[in-house]
Steps between C-alpha positions, in 0.01 A plus 500: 500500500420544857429113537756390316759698721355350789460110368841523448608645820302204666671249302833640585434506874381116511811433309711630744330367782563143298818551498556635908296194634688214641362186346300282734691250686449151394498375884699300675460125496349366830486157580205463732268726209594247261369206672229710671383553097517144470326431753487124707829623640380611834715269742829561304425881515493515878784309540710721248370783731538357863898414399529820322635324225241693285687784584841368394396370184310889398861676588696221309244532219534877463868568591694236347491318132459209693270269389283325706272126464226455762328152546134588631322202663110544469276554830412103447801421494548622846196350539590182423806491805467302786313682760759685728791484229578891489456495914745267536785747405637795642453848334844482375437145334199638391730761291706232375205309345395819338806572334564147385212606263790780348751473209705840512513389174271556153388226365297452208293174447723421193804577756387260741669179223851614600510618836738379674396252840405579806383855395614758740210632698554809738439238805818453745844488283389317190898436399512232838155304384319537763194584328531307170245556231507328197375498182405349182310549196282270266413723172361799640464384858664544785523307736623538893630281758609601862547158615196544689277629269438445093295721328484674163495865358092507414461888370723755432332842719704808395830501311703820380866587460598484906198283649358148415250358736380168433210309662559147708236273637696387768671696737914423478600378823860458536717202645648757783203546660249253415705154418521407867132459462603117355414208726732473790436167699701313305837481673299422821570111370875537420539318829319177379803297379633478820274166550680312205831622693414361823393154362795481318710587807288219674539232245897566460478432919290219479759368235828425706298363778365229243818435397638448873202253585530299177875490623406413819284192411774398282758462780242330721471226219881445469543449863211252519602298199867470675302395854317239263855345347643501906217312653494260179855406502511492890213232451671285220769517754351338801392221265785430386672427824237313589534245236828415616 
């Protein structure tokens, strides 16, 4: 009786204690442990963290309902930039290019076949274009364009019901800050048809002072034909006088 009184105490005191204890916390979503689990996302990591846009995106993810789509480019494809292409922009460009990897939007894969172009990214004021990303979608890939850059969603890394993070093997470089990087010797030779200009000037001149030679000659040959008819008749003349 004894141990049955006490079995049942000990049941009743591990049901209470059930019941007290808070559940365990799910955790909060964190951007930089997601790709740090997925590993070959070192690059993209440190520049989340040296803009603090890590941090922005952890407080958006777990105090709003907003949902959130990340673009990861892989350590190769940082790799694969020319050398000196993150040094040649500022700290706050550097930001920029970070969060022109953003949607503060959820987007599914399925999602991405009627978005809407350019997709708003969290980079400058998306509503004036300045950093225009675009979209579209052949079955169940996507594919991006920056106007710089084309590249394709390859792998889809972590996706719940606030955060999708998808992997790129290129690195999205917008037209605001890299699209200067186009050839720019080319109006160096607008000056060129000033030649055809000048020899055109030069032929019109040469023209009229054709014309007033050819003029010229022509008056000479008048007055000598008239000289001609003077001295003949002058001759015809003499002769005649003489005959009489």
């Amino acid at each position: 009786m004894a141990k049955l009184f006490h079995f049942l105490l000990l049941l009743f005191i591990q049901t209470i204690s059930a019941q007290v204890a808070p559940a365990a916390p799910a955790g909060p979503t964190n951007i930089t442990q997601v790709l740090e689990k997925a590993g070959q996302f070192t690059t993209f990591m440190k520049l989340l963290k040296a803009t603090q846009t890590a941090d922005r995106l952890n407080s958006q993810l777990n105090n709003s309902n907003q949902g959130i789509t990340v673009f990861a480019p892989t350590d190769n494809a940082f790799s694969s930039l020319k050398a000196g292409t993150l040094n040649s922009i500022n700290s706050q460009d550097q930001m920029q290019l970070v969060q022109f990897h953003i949607l503060p939007t959820l987007y599914s894969i399925s999602q991405f076949q009627t978005a809407s172009n350019p997709l708003h990214t969290q980079a400058g004021n998306s509503d004036d274009g300045e950093y225009p990303l675009n979209v579209t979608t052949s079955g169940n890939q996507v594919n991006l364009t920056t106007g710089v850059v084309d590249t394709t969603v390859s792998n889809t890394i972590f996706s719940d019901n606030q955060l999708a993070v998808y992997q790129v093997d290129k690195v999205l470089l917008p037209m605001a800050l890299f699209g200067s990087t186009a050839p720019a010797a080319a109006p160096a030779e607008a000056p060129a048809p000033s030649k055809p200009e000048k020899n055109v000037r030069a032929g019109a001149a040469d023209s009229p002072a054709g014309s007033s030679d050819s003029s010229a000659d022509a008056s000479s040959a008048v007055s000598l034909k008239r000289k001609t008819v003077e001295v003949v008749t002058f001759v015809v003349a003499v002769i005649a006088v003489s005959c009489f």
